[in-house]
Phi, psi and omega in degrees: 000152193262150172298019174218022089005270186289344183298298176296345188291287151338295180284348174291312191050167191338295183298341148302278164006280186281275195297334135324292137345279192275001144321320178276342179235011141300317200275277180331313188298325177298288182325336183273332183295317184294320157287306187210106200273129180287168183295114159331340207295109185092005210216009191295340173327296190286278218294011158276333180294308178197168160337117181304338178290333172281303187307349188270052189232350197285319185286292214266001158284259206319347183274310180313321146337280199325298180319311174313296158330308179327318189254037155248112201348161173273133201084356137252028189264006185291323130029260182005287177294336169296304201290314254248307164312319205276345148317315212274284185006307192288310191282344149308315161300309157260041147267337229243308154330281186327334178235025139267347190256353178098327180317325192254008220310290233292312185319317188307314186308300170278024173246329173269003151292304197310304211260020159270290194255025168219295175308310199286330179277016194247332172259358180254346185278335203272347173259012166267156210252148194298332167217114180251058194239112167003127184242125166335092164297143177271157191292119189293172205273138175100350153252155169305179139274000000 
């Protein structure tokens, strides 16, 4: 790894890390709405307020927060994990619409992909402590370690 790699690597730390990541494929998942906006199916929710090319502007604010955040001390880097929540959130509430109103079946699936491999893993990174690794009891006297 090159030294300046590794560097950035440091200063981010875990938690940076994972928010960067995902700051970049927030800001990308958005870009991609604005190049070639995917199919409404289930989102009738979003697109009565406005266009999936306007909501992507929803991805790519929080992703840039998120990115941003990444180079800020652990406790204020809470920022992040909000804007990093509040895309998937959104498109969950409405798939989740979508198949009370009948519109949808398959949103059930995909509102719980959401609020599974995004939500959930964006509130279990955000409660992990930047060094979480066990700290070492000292040995009683007359036993081994």
């Amino acid at each position: 790894m090159c030294a300046a790699a590794r560097r950035l690597r440091q200063q981010l730390g875990r938690r940076g890390q994972f928010l960067l990541i995902l700051g970049v494929g927030k800001t990308c998942w958005g870009l991609s709405f604005l190049v070639t906006p995917p199919g409404d199916e289930g989102l009738e929710l979003l697109t009565r307020v406005c266009s999936l090319r306007h909501w992507a502007w929803l991805w790519i604010t929080a992703g840039i927060v998120t990115a941003v955040s990444a180079f800020l001390r652990v406790g204020r880097d809470r920022w992040g994990f909000v804007a990093a929540l509040i895309p998937p959130t959104v498109w969950a509430i409405a798939y989740t619409a979508a198949v009370v109103s009948g519109t949808y079946s398959r949103g059930a699936y995909v509102a719980v992909w959401y609020l599974t491999s995004h939500v959930g893993v964006i509130l279990w990174a955000s409660s992990v402590p930047e060094h979480s690794v066990p700290h070492l009891r000292p040995a009683r006297k007359g036993k081994a370690p």
